[in-house]
N, C-alpha and C positions, 0 to 999 in steps of 0.2 A: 192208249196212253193219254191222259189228261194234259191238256192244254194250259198252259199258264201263260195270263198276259203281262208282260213285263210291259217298264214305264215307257214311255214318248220322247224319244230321245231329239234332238234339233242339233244336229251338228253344224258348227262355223265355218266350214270350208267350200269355199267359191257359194252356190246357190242349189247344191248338192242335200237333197232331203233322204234322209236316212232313215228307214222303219227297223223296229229293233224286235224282234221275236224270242221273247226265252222259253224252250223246253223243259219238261224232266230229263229229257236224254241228250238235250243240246239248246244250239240256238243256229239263227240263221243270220246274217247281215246283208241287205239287200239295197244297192245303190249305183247312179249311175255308173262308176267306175267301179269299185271294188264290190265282190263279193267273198266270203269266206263260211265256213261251216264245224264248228270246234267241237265237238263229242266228249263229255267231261264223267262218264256217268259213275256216282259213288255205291260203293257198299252200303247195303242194306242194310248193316248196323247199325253205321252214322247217318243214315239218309235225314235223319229229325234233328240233325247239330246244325247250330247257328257258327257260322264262320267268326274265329277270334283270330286279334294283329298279332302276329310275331313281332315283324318289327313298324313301328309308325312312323311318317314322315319327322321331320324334328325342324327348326330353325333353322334357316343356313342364311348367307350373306355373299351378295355378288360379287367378287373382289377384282377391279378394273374392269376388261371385258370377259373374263371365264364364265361359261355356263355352271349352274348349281345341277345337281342330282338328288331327284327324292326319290326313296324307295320303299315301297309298301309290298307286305310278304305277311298270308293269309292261310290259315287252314280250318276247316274243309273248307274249298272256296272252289266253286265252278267258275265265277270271273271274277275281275278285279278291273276297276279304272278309276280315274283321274278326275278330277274335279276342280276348277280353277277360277275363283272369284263366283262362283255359282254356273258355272260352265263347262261340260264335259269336254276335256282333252280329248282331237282325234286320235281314233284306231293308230294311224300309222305313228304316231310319236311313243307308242306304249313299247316298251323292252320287256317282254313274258318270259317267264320260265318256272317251267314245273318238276317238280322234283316229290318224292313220296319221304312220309316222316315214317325211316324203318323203325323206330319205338313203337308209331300208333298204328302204320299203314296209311294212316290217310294222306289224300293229295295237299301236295303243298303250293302256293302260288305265288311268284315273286314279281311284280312290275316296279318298273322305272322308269320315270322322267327326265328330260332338261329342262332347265327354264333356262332362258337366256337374257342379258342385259335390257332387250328392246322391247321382250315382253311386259317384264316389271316398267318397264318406263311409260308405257302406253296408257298407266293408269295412275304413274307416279303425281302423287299431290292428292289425289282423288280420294285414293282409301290405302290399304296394307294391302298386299297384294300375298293371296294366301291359296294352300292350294291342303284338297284332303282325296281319300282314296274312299271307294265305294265297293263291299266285298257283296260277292252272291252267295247263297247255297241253295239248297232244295226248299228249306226251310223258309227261309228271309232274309235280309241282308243287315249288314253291320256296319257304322262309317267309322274314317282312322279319326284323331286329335288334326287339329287344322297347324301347317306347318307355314310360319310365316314367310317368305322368300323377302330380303331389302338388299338394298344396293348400298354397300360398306363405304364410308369412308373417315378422314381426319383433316377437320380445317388447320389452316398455316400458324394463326395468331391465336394465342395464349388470351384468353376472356381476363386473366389478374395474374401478373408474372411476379415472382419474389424482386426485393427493392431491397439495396444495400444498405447496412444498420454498425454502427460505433456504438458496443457498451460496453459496459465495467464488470471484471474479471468477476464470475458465481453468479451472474445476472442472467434471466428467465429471455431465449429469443424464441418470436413468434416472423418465420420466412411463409407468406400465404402464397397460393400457387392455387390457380382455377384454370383447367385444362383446355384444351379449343373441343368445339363441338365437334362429334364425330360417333359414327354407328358402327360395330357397336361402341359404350363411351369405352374412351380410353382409360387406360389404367395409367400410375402415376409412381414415378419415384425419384430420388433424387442422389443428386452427385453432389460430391464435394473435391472439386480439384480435378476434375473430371474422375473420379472414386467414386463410384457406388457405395451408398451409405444404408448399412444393413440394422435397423432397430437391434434384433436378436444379436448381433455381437457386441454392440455398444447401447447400452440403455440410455445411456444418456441421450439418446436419440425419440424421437415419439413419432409420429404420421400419422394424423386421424383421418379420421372417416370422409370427411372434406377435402382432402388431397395437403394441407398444409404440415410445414415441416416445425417441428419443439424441440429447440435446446433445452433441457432442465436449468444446467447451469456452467456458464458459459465457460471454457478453459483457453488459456494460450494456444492450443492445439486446434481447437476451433476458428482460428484465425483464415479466411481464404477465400476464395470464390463457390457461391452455392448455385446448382442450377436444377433444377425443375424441367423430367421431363415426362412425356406423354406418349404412349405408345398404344397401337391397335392391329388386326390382323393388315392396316394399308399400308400405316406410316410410323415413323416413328418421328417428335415435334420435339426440339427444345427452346427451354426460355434463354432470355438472356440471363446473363453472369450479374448475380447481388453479392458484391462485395461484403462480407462480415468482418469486423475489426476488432479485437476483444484488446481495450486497453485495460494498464494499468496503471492507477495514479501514484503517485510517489507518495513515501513514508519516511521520515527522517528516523536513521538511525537514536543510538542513546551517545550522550555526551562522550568525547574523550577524555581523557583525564588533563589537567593543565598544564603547562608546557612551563619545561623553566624560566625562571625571570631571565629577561632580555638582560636584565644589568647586572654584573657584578656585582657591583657598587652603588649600591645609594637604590633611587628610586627607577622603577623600569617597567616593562609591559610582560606579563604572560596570557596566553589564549589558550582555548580549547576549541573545538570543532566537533562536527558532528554533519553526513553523509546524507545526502536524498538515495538510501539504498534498503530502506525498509518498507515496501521491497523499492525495487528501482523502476521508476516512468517508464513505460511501454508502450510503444505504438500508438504518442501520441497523449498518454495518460497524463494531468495536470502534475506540475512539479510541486513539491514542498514548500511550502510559506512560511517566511520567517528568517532567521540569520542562522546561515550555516558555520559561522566562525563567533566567539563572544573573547573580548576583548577585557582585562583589568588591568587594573593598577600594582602594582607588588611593590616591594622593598626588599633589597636584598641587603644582608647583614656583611657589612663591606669589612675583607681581613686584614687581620691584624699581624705584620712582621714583628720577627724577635726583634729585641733591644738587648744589647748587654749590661748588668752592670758596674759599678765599679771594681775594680782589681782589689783583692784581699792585701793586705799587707804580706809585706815577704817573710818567709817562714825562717825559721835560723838555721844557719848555714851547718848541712849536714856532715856527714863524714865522706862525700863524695865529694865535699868541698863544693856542693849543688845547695840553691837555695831555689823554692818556690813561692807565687801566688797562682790564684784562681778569682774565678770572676764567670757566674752564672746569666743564662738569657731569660731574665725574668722583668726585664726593663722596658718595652711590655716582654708576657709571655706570647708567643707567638698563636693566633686564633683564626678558625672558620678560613681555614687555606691558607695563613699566610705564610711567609717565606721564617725558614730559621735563621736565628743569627749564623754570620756566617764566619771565620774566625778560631784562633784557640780562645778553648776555656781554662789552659793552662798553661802556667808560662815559669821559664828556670832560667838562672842564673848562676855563671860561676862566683864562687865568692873571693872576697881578697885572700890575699896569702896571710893576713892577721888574723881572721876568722875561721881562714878552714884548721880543721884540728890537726892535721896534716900535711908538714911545710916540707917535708924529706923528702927530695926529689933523687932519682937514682936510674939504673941504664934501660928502665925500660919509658923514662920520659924521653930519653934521648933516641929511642928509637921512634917515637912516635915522632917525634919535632922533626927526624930524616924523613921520614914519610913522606910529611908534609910539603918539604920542601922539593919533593922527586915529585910530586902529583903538578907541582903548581908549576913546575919547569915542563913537563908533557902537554900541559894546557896550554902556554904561552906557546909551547912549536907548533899545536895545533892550529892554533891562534891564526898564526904568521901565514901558515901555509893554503887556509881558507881566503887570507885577504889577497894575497897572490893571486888566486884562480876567479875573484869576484875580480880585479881588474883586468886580468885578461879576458876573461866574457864582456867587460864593459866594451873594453876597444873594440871587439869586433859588432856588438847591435850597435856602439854609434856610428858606426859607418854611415856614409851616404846613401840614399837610397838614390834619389834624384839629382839632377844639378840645379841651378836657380832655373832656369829656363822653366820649369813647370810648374813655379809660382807665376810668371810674367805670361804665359798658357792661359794662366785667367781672365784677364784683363779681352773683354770681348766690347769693343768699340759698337756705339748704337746710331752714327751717323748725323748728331748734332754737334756742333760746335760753342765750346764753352767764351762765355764774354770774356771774362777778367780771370784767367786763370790764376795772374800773377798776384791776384789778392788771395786767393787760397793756401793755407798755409801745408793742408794736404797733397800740395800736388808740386812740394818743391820737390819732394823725392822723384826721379823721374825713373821710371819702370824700363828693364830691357824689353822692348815692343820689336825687335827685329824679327823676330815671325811672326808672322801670320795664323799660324795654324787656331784653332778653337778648342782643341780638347790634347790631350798629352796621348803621342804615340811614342814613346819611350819604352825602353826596358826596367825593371824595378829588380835592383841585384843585391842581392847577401853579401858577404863574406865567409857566409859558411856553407860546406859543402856534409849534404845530410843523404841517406837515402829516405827517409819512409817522409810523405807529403805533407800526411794530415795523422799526425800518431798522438792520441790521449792519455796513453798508459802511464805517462811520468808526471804529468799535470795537467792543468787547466788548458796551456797556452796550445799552440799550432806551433810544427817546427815549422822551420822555412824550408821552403818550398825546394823538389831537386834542382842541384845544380846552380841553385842559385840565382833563377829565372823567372819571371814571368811576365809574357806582354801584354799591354795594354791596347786595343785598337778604337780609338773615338768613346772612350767609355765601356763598349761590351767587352765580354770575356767570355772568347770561345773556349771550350771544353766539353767533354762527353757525359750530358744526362745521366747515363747509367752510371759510370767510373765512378762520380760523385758522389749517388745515393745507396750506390756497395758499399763503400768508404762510409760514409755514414752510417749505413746500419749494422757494419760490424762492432761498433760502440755499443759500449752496455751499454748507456744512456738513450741511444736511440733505434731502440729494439720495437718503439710504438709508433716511429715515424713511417707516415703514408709512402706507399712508394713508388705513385704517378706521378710523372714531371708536369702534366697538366697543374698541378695546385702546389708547386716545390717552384722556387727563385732562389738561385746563387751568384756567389761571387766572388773575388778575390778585390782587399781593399788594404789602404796600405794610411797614413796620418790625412791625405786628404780628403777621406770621406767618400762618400757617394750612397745609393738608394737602390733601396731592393722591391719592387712589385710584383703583386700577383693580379696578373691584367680580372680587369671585371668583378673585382671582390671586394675594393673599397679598403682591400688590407696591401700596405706598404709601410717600410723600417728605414730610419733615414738616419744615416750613419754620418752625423758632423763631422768637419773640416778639426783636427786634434783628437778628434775622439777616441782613435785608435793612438798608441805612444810611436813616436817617431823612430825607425829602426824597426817597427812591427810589420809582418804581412798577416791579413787574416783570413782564412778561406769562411764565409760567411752565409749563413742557409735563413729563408723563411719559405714556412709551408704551413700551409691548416687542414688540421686535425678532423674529422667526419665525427660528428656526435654521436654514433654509432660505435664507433670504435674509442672513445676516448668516454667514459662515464663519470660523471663529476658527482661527486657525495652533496646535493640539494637536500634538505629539511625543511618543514613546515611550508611556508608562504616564499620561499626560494625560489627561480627561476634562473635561467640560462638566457644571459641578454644579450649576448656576441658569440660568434665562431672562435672556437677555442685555435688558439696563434701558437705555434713553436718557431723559433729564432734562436739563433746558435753559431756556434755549439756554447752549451753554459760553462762562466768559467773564465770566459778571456777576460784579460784586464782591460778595461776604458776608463778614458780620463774625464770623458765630458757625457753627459745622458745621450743616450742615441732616443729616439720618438718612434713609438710602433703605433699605426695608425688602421683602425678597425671600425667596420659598422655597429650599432648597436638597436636594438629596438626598444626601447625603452621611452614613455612619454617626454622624460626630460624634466618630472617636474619631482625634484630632489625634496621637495617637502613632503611626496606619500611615499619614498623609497630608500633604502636603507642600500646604497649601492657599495660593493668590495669587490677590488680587484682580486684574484685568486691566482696562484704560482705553483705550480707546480716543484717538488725538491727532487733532490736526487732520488728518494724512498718510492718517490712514488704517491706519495699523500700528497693534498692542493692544502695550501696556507694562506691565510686575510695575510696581503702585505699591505694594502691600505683601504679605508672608507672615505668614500668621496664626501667632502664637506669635513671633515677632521683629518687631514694632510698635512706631517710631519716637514716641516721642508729639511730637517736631518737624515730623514729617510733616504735612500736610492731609487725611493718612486714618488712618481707624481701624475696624475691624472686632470685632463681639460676632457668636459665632456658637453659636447657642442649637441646641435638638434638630434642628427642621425650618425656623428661619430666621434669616436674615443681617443684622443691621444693621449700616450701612453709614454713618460718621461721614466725612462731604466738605465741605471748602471750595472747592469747584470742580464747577460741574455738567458731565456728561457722558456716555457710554455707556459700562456697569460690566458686569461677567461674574464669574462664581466659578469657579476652576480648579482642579482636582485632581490631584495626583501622584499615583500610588501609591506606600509608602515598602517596604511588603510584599505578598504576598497575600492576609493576611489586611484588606487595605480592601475595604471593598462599602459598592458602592450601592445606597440604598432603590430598589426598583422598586415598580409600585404596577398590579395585574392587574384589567383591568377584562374583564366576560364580559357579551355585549350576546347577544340573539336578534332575531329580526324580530316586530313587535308582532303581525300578523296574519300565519296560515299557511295556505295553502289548499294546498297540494300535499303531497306526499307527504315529499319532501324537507325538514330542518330546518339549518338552517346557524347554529353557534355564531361568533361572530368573539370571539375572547380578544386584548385590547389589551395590549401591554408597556410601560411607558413609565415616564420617571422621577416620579418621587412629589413632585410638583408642581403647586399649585392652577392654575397656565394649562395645561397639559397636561390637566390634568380636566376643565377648562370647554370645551379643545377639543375634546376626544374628544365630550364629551354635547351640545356644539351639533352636531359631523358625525353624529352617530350620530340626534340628531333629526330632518336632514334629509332619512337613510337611511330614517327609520320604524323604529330599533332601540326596545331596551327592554331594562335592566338585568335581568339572568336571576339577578342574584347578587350582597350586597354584595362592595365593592374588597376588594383583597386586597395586602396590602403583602410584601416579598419583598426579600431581601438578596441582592445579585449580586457575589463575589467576584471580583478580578482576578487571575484560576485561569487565562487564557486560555482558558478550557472553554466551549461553547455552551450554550445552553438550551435543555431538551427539554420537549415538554409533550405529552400523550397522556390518553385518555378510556378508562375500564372501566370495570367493572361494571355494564355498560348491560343490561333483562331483552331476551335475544336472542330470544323468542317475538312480542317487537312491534318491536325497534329492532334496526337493525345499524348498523356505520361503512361508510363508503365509500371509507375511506382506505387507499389499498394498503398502506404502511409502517405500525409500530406506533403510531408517534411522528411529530412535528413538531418540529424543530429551529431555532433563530434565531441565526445567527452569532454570537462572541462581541464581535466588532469594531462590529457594528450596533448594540448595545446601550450597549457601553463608551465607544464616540465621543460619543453623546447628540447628532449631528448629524440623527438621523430621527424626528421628532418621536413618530408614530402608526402604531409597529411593531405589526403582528399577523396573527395566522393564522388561518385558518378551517377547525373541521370540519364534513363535514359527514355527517348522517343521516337513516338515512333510515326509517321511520316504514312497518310491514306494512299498516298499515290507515288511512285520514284520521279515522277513529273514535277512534284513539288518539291520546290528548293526555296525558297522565299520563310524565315523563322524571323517572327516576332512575339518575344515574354518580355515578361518581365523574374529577375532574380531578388528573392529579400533574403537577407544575412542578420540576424538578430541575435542576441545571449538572452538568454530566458531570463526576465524580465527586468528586461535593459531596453533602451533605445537599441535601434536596426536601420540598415540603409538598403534601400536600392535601388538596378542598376534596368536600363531599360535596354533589352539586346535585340537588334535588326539587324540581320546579316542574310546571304544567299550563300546556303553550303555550297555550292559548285562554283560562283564565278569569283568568291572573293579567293585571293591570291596572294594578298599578304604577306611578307615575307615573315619568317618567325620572330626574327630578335631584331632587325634593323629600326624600329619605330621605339620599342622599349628598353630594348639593354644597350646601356650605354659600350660603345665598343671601344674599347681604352687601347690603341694600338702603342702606348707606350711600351717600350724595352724591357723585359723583367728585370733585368739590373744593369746600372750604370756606374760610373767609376771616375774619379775625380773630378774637376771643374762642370763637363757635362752634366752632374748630376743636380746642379745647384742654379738659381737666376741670378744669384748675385754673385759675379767674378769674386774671387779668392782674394783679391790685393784690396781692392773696393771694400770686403765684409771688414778686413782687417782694420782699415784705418777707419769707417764708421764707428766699429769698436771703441777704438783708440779714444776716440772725440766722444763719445756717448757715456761710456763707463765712468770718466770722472764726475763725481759730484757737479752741480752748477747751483750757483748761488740761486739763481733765477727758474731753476727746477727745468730748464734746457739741457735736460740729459734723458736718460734710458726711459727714467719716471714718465716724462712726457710722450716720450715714444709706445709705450707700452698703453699708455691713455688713447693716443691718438688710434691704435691699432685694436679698442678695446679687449684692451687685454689686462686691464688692472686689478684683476678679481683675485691673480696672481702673483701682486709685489712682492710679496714675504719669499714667495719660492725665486721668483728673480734674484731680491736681494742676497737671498744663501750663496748666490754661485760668484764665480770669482771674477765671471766678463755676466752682468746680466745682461748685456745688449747681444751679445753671441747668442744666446739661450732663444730670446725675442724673436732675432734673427729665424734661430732653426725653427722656429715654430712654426713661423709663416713660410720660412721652405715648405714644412708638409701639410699645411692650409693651403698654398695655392701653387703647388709643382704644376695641376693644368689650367690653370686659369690667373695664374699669377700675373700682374703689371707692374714690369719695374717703373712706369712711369707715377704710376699711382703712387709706390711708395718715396718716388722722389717726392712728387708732393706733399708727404707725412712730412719729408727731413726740410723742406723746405717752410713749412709752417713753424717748424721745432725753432729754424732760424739757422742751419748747419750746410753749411756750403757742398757737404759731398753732397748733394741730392744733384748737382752740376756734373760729378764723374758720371753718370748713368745717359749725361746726352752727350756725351765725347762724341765725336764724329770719327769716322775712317780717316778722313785726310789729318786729324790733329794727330793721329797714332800714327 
């Protein structure tokens, strides 16, 4: 058998030299330790075939520390080894197995390898560390493709991460994204919102070759967080979050149509308008330029009422012994609305007994002339019998109510002593002073005995009261909340009235007066001293109405500038105006606003009873409107509202910014809610009771703010926050509040919420700043430093005024100036004075002269004065001060207000 020299093998293990002998019929291995001897021998047929790969090593990659497996598989092969960087794998690492190909017969050869991590490392940096397979046969031998072996992996950081982008709505975005190094490279895709974003389902999508992400063109739907990531067989890497923002700029709609002339009569104003809603600013997108409201001049063709004119001559006296004329309304003819004459247009006459053709009078004239005389005698009994029953009601409402003592009740001594009494000519009359008491605890008694308390059905007025009773104690008037407001809204009329006693004040009042409050609302009714007729009792209500539940008919450039008042029941008769006293928000400045009180009727519909600055003093209302509130002069109780026009842009309403946090924080999270609302004491009391219920806490005092009608939104946005501990969570810069939401005043407890979020729950230490701005308007703001955990604040005690006055009080207690005292200032005040030492002066000194004509109308103007500054300064009022007024005037009673104890 022929001897074949096979190659010179050098194996790497220990110092072990290995000779390698190959046969036709075998081989031998011969070496210190091992030896083996493998007998492979092939058929004769194939003995001349060159051995081919079944299968060849391939690439593989080390992944942590796992070993990789190559496999090499050979036929016809008598041996098979390894080969590794130019160096044969030992014998012992080789995994053999032979198996025959039954298609051909021939022997088939399979080996395998490990590589392991320490291997490839041992050369890592130097070269590839690669490894191929070496096949025998009888013939010659064949080598596999060389199979690279590397150690896999994926660096942390992103070589170019996407960066967050604001464009305009159909605009081309380019997010770039360049992956970390990593073997093999990572492959790449991308999320939107943590959503896998799939090209093939949405084309609008693109991914090139480069790893970068193409919006074609940009949609509102594209708005959100993009993120870029990288994945391989080690790890899988993401970038950080690119914010994409797809705004869109505003578009002004097309003009409205013009609005009617403001005037009736003569010359006046009409507007049209026109919307930033084509389309509407989005996220951010620049608003509309230009005037959203355009203003002219009109003329309105002012009408003309009928005129009659003269009467035709009399016609001749016909056979009815009737004669007529007529008389057309053509004097003018009535035009462009106006009133028809009003009147006959024909008129008859009997004629004499010379004229009529017919003087025979016979028995059925003298039935008629019987008639007459039986109708006019049924009239006359009637007569008689109605005046009988009006005197007997008389006698019993004069009755007394009280005795004098409850006039001399008023008379409250202030612990000075008057000089010269005896020159006062006020003070010969001397008062029954033998009590003491300060306020009337009497009984207040009818004479008529009624069952039902408070019954409407027959009229306006209130019977009296059962049994003919009701007491008085220091002013208050106990009774049962509920009882009350059942009685109340079994009444049609007051089928709309709220029915928590929290925002309801009643009371029972009788000619001397007294005052109704709703604590912390800025809204009180002050029931003068005669107001009510003597012989009257009146069960008397105020409460406010929730904007929500009461909807007021607003047009054009209209707003809602006070809490809409109910006061009742409507209908009772008063003698003298009562004063309903309410907040308003409105600048105050009557030259850009077009103000009207509104009243609600029995229908249901609200009616202009008057416009401030053109006040009737004929009228039954009258209106003083001070910085931030309205007194409200009515002889008629009922539901009042304050309405605002705008006359320009430059009106604005007070708003009044309230910034609440949650009292206790335990997460991570911090959420500001910032309140919008009109700058009004019930709006503030409500905001601080919901916000007590929520667990907030005032972060910051209120913050007052003028809101023009710019048609502009408000914007409000949070900076300067230290970004090492706090971030926002708010995609957009800003937060915006339509301009229509705020200018209606129909939503009561508008606001927004940011929110933050906080790196650490250790950190408690927030300082921003807050800006509050109307797109493109002036803006203020507010710089806020506070510690969410220690500060402790109470809710309302620094900001809302806590008004612990009595919701209603009741005769003398209700008033500063004693009853007998208001009387006889009166007295001295009301008459004219040659030297202008009367009301005139008083009303000057008290600036209050803006209003002479309305004084003048009433029949005591010093009473009227008087109540005024009762409900101007019930908490803050100084009778010494106004001594001083009567004392400059030159009028001796300003000396009754320092009476002393010991002179009474």
């Amino acid at each position: 058998m022929p001897l074949h020299l096979g190659p010179f093998v050098r194996w790497r293990s220990g110092l072990v030299l290995t000779w390698i002998c190959l046969f036709s019929s075998g081989f031998t291995f011969i070496g210190g330790e091992h030896s083996a001897t493998v007998t492979h021998p092939l058929p004769a047929a194939f003995s001349d075939l060159l051995p081919h790969f079944l299968v060849e090593p391939d690439d593989v990659y080390i992944v942590k520390n796992k070993p990789v497996t190559l496999t090499c598989r050979s036929t016809p092969a008598t041996q098979i080894y390894f080969k590794c960087n130019g160096e044969w794998v030992h014998q012992d690492q080789h995994l053999i197995e032979h198996d025959v190909d039954p298609a051909t017969g021939l022997p088939v050869m399979q080996v395998k390898i490990d590589i392991s991590r320490q291997q490839v490392e041992k050369i890592f940096g130097l070269e590839d560390y690669w490894c191929q397979c070496v096949a025998w046969s009888t013939t010659g031998t064949q080598k596999s493709q060389k199979a690279y072996v590397r150690i896999a992996y994926l660096r942390k950081n992103f070589e170019e991460e996407p960066l967050g982008k604001e464009v305009a709505l159909d605009q081309e975005i380019l997010l770039r994204c360049h992956p970390p190094e990593g073997v093999p490279p990572a492959e790449v895709e991308w999320q939107r919102n943590e959503e896998l974003i799939d090209p093939k389902t949405d084309p609008n999508f693109f991914i090139t070759v480069d790893h970068n992400l193409i919006i074609k063109q940009a949609r509102l739907a594209d708005t959100g967080n993009y993120t870029c990531v990288a994945k391989n067989i080690v790890a899988r890497r993401k970038s950080s979050s690119a914010t994409v923002i797809v705004y869109v700029n505003g578009g002004w709609s097309t003009w409205a149509t013009w609005s009617a002339c403001s005037a009736v009569c003569g010359r006046g104003w009409q507007k049209r308008s026109r919307s930033c809603t084509n389309p509407t600013p989005l996220n951010g997108g620049t608003s509309c330029e230009g005037q959203s409201v355009q203003k002219s001049a009109c003329t309105a063709t002012c009408p003309v009422d009928g005129g009659w004119s003269e009467w035709s001559k009399w016609s001749p006296c016909g056979a009815d012994c009737t004669m007529w004329r007529s008389r057309e309304c053509t004097q003018p003819t009535p035009g462009t609305g106006g009133k028809d004459c009003q009147g006959l247009d024909l008129q008859s006459l009997n004629c004499t007994s010379e004229q009529c053709p017919q003087t025979a009078s016979g028995a059925e004239d003298v039935a008629l002339y019987v008639g007459i005389v039986v109708v006019a005698l049924c009239l006359t009994l009637l007569l008689i019998i109605l005046v009988l029953v009006y005197r007997r009601k008389k006698e019993g409402l004069d009755a007394d109510v009280a005795d004098s003592s409850i006039l001399t009740t008023g008379f409250q001594p202030m612990g000075i002593k008057p000089t010269k009494p005896e020159n006062s000519h006020l003070l010969t009359i001397q008062p029954d002073l033998t009590t003491t008491t300060t306020s009337y605890q009497g009984t207040l008694r009818s004479r008529h005995e009624v069952a039902g308390k408070f019954s409407m059905s027959n009229g306006p007025l209130l019977e009296p009261l059962p049994n003919g009773s009701h007491t008085l104690h220091n002013g208050k008037l106990p009774s049962d909340p509920n009882d009350f407001m059942n009685r109340l809204s079994s009444q049609t009329y007051f089928k709309t009235l709220p029915r928590d006693n929290v925002n309801t004040s009643y009371g029972t009042f009788n000619f001397l007066g007294g005052r109704l409050t709703l604590p912390n609302t800025g809204i009180s009714l002050l029931i003068p001293p005669e107001a009510i007729p003597r012989g009257k009792i009146y069960e008397i209500y105020l409460t406010i109405q929730k904007k929500e539940d009461m909807r007021l008919p607003l047009a054009g450039c209209q707003t809602l500038l006070s809490p809409v008042v109910s006061c009742g029941p409507p209908g009772v008769v008063l003698t003298r105006p009562v004063i309903l006293s309410m907040d308003h928000c409105s600048d105050a400045c009557l030259e850009n606003w077009a103000i009207r009180l509104k009243k609600q009727s029995y229908e249901g519909t609200w009616e202009d009873v008057l416009q401030l600055g053109e006040e009737v003093v004929s009228e039954p209302y009258y209106c003083q409107l001070e910085a931030e509130t309205c007194r409200v002069f009515t002889e008629q109780l009922g539901r009042f509202a304050l309405v605002g026009e705008s006359l320009s842009m430059a009106a604005a309403k007070r708003l009044k910014l309230l910034l609440f946090g949650p009292a206790y924080c335990s997460t991570l999270e911090y959420n500001i809610r910032i309140y919008c609302m009109d700058d009004t004491q019930d709006l503030l009391k409500e905001v601080m009771q919901m916000e007590r219920q929520l667990g907030g806490r005032l972060i910051d005092e209120p913050h007052v703010l003028l809101f023009k009608d710019s048609y502009h939104n408000l914007r409000l946005s949070i900076h300067d926050m230290p970004q090492a501990h706090w971030r926002s969570k708010l995609l957009a810069g800003y937060q915006e509040i339509p301009f229509y939401h705020i200018w209606s005043g129909s939503q009561r407890t508008l606001h927004c919420t940011f929110t933050l979020e906080r790196q650490s729950l250790s950190t408690c230490d927030l300082t921003c700043t807050l800006c509050v701005w109307q797109v493109e308007g002036e803006g203020q703001s507010f710089t806020l430093d506070f510690n969410i955990s220690k500060d402790i604040r109470p809710l309302d005690s620094d900001f809302l005024l806590m008004d612990n006055c009595t919701p209603a009080l009741a005769g003398p207690s209700a008033f500063q100036i004693p009853y007998l005292i208001r009387q006889k200032i009166c007295s001295s005040l009301d008459t004219p004075c040659p030297n202008g030492a009367d009301w005139r002066l008083l009303a000057q000194r008290l600036k209050l002269d803006r209003h002479m004509s309305f004084f003048a109308s009433k029949a005591s103007p010093t009473s009227v004065i008087l109540d005024l500054w009762e409900a101007q300064h019930f908490h803050s009022g100084n009778l010494n001060q106004l001594a001083a007024v009567m004392a400059e005037i030159g009028k001796q009673e300003a000396m009754i207000f320092l009476v002393s104890d010991g002179e009474c």
